[in-house]
N, C-alpha and C positions, 0 to 999 in steps of 0.2 A: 759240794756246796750247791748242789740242786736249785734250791727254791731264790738264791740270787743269781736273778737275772734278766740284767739290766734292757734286752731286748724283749721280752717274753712279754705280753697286752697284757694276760694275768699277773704279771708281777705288777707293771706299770699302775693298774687298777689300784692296786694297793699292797706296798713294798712293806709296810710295816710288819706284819707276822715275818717276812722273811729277814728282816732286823733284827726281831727279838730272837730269830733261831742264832743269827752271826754273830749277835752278844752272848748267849750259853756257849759258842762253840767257843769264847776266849776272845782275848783283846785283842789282836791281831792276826790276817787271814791271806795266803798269798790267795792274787786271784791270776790267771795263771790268761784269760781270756784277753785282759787290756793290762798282763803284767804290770800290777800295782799290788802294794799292800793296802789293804781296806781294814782299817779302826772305826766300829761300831758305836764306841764307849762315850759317852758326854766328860766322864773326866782326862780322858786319854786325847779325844779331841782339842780339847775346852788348852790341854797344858801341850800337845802338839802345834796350834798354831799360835804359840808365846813362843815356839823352840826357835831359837836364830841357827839350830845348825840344820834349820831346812828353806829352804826359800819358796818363792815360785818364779824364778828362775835360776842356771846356774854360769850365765853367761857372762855374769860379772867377775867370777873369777876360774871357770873353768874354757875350755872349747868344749865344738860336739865333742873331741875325738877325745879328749883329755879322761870327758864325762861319761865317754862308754855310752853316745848316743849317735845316731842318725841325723844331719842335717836335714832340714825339713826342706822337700823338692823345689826346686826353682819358679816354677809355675808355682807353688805356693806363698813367694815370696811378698806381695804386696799384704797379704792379712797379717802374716808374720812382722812385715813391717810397722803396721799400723800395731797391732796388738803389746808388738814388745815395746814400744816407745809410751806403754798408756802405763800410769802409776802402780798398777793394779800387780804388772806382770816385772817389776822392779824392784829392786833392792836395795836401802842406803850406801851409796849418799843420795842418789838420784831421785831414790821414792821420795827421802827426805824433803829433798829442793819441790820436787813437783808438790807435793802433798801439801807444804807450807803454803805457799801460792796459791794452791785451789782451797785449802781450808779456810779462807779468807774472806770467800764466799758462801761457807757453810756455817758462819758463828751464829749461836743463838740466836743473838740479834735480827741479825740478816734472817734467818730463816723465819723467825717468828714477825718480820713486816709482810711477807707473802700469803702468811695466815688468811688475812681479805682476801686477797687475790684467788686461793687455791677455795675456799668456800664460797666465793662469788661462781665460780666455773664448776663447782661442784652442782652445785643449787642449778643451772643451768643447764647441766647435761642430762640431772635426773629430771628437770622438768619437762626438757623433748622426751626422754620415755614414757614420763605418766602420760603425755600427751596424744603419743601414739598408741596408749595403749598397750604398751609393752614393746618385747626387740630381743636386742642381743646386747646381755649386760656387758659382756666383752666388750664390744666393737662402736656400744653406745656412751660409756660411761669410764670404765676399767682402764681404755687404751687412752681415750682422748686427754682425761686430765692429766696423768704425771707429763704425757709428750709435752702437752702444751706449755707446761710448770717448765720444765728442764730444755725446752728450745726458748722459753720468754727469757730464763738466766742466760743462757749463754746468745741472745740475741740472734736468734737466727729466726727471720722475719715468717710472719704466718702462712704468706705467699707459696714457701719453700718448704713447710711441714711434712705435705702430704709423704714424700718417700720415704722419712724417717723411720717409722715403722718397719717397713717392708725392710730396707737395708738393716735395721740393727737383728729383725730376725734371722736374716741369710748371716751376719756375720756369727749372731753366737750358737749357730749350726756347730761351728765348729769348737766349742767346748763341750759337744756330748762326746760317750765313750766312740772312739775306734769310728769318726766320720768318714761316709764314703764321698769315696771323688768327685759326687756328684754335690755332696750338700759342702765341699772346699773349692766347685766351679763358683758354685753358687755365692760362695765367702768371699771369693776373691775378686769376684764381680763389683759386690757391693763395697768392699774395702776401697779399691779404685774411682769407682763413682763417687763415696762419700768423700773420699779423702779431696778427690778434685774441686766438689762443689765446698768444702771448708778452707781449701787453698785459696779461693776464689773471695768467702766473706771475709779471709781475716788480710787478703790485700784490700777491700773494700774498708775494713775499719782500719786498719793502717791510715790509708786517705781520710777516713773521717769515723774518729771514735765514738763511740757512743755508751749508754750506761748500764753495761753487761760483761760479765764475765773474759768473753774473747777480748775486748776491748782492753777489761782491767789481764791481761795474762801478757798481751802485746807491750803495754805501758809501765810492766816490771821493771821499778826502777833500780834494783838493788841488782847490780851486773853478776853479782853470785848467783843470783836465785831468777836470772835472766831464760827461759824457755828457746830450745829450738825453734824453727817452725815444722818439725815433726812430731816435735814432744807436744805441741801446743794443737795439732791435729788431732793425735791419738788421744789427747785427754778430754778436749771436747767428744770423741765418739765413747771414750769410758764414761764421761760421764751422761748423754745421752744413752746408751743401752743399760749402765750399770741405772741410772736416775729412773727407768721407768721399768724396765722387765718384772725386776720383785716386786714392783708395786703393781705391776696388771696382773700376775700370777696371782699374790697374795691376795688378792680384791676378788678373781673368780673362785679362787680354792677355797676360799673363806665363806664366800654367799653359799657355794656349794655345801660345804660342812654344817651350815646352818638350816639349809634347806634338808639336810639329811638328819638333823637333830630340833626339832620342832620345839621339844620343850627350851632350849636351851632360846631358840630366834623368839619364842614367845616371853621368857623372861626377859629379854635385851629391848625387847620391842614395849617393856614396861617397866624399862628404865635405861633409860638412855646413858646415865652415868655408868654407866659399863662397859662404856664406848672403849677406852682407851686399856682396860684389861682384857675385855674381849680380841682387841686387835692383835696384844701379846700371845694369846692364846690361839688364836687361830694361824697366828705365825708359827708357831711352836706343832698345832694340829695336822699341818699337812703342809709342810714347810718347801719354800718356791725354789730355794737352793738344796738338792740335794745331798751334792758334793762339791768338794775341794780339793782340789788338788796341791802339794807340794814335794819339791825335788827334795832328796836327804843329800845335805851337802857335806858332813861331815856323819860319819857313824853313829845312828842311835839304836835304843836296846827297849825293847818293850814288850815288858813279863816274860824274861828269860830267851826273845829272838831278836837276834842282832840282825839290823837293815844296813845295809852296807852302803855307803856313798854311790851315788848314781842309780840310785831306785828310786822309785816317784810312791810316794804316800796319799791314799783319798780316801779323804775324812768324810765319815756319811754324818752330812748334817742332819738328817731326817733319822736317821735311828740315834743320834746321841739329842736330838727332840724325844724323842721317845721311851728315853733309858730309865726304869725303872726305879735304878737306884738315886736316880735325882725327883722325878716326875711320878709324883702319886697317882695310880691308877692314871699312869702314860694316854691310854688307848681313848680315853672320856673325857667327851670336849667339855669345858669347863670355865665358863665367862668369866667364874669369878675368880677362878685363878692367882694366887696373890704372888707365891714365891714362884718367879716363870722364869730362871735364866736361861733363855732361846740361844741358842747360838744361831740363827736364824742372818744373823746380819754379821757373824766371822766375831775375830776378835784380835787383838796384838796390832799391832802397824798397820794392818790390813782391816784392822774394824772399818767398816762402811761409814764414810764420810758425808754418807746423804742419809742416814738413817731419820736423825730429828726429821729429814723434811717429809721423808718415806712416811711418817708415824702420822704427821700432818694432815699427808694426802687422802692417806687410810681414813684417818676419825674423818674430813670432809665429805669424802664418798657416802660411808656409811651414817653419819648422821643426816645426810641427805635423802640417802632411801628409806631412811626410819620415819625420816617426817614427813616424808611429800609425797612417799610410796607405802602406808603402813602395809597395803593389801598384798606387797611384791611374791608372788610365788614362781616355783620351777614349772616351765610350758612345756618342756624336753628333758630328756636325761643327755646330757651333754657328752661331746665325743671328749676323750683323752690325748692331747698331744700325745705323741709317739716316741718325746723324748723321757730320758732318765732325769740327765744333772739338772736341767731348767724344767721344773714340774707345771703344769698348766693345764689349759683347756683350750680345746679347735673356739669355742664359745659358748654363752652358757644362756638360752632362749629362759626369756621370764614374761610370766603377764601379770595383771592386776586386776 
């Protein structure tokens, strides 16, 4: 299995041809390097993460030792801490109880009053670039609105913004494949900092509530669906890393794609109503997650190979984007795109809970740079983050 591989720059550049060879070779692939089975398939995906006899974790009803796993080392233990307490790495009842509570925050409603709010900030960030002249659509535009968006919900005051970035980058170091001990110093760094400085606001809104999220999670009145103060940590940093990563990924991979497809940025740029198919499709085009992970908690069987309990399954979202037998002419980007089921944002219990806002932030951005930047082009060819599962850019230089 040559051509997948997941450290190699040339792959990282562009994993896709190595996709479409791990879809001809069959629906399921051991991979022998981060001992996982890899499903290439959109339909084999798309009906693995509905399956309840897999999880993403298996500690609700197994041990390490039951499971035929490795306890995760001691020095490792505060990311572990933080991590496994966040909705994301849970399983009912608990996903259940967390998920209710935080969905509460994410209802249409609710998300569709922020509208103003995330296109005021939008129009604002692009207007300091046209101003200068150009920049770094990363570091000017991409990173600052979803942060700003998903610290103004969960109220953590503007004073206090700046580390956020930095800490959720060191933490989700450690969902790439087979992290070295240097990028879980580095996780375990920021899990402790972060976690202490959110111990710190939500004794702060204890003393005085205010009208955000931490506030409404502390003030759970229903003593069933009542939060830790660990579970009410770890979901504030899920949803901080989970609320903004795919949306700075997808916002540079996207400009990038566009910047590499002229006809397609020249139709969009004369007609703005293709704002919100284009965003499906640039999700789908070079997609910001590209794996998933799930433990097999009970034995499954796919096309004739039985995965036995205690094997972990990673579902490549980036090649069931790309599966032919769903996606006409996969490899061509295509604004108009109409039938686009992305798995891009997961699906089952585990769908993305911030998707509507995620969708929000996107059409903000980019109808921002359509208006107020028609002239936006590529000033550099951009370096490639160095990772696999979280796909991105070091940053992406534009002028006008």
């Amino acid at each position: 299995m040559a051509a997948f591989d997941p450290w190699d720059p040339d792959f990282l550049a562009d994993p896709y041809p190595a996709y479409a060879e791990l879809r001809a070779r069959g629906r399921v692939q051991y991979f022998e390097p981060t001992n996982q089975w890899l499903v290439p398939h959109h339909a084999d995906v798309s009906a693995l993460l509905r399956d309840r006899r897999l999880g993403r974790t298996y500690q609700h009803r197994f041990t390490h030792e039951d499971f035929g796993r490795t306890a995760p080392p001691p020095e490792h233990e505060p990311f572990h801490t933080l991590n496994d307490h966040g909705m994301l790495d849970l399983e009912p009842p608990d996903h259940t109880r967390i998920r209710r509570l935080v969905s509460k925050a994410f209802t249409p409603r609710t998300v569709e009053r922020l509208r103003p709010y995330v296109a005021k900030l939008a129009g604002e960030l692009v207007d300091g670039l046209v101003e200068a002249g150009g920049g770094d659509l990363l570091k000017d535009v991409a990173e600052p609105l979803p942060v700003a968006v998903i610290a103004e919900m969960l109220g953590i005051p503007e004073a206090d913004r700046a580390p956020l970035r930095p800490w959720s980058a060191d933490i989700c170091g450690m969902y790439e494949l087979n992290p070295s001990e240097e990028t879980a110093a580095r996780a375990v760094r920021a899990s402790v900092e972060f976690s202490e400085y959110l111990l710190q606001l939500i004794a702060e809104r204890r003393a005085e509530p205010g009208d955000d999220l931490i506030s409404g999670l502390i003030e759970a009145h229903d003593e069933g669906d009542r939060l830790t103060e660990q579970e009410m940590i770890s979901t504030a940093v899920l949803l901080l890393n989970a609320g903004h990563e795919a949306t700075v990924n997808a916002t540079v991979n996207g400009w990038y794609a566009l910047f590499r497809n002229p006809a397609q940025l020249a139709a969009l740029r004369a007609d703005h109503s293709l704002v919100p198919t284009a965003i499906e499709e640039l999700m789908r085009y070079d997609t910001p997650l590209q794996l998933f992970e799930r433990w097999v908690l009970d034995e499954v069987e796919i096309d004739g190979t039985t995965i036995a309990r205690g094997a972990e399954i990673a579902m490549l979202f980036g090649s069931a984007n790309h599966d032919p037998a769903v996606f006409r002419d996969p490899g061509h980007l295509d604004l108009t795109r109409g039938d686009n089921p992305h798995i891009s944002f997961s699906a089952g219990i585990h769908y993305c809970i911030g998707a509507p806002l995620a969708r929000i932030e996107l059409a903000a951005s980019m109808t921002a740079l359509l208006d107020r930047a028609p002239t936006l082009s590529l000033a550099a060819e951009p370096e490639r983050k160095p990772n696999f599962v979280i796909r991105g850019l070091e940053g992406l230089r534009v002028a006008l």
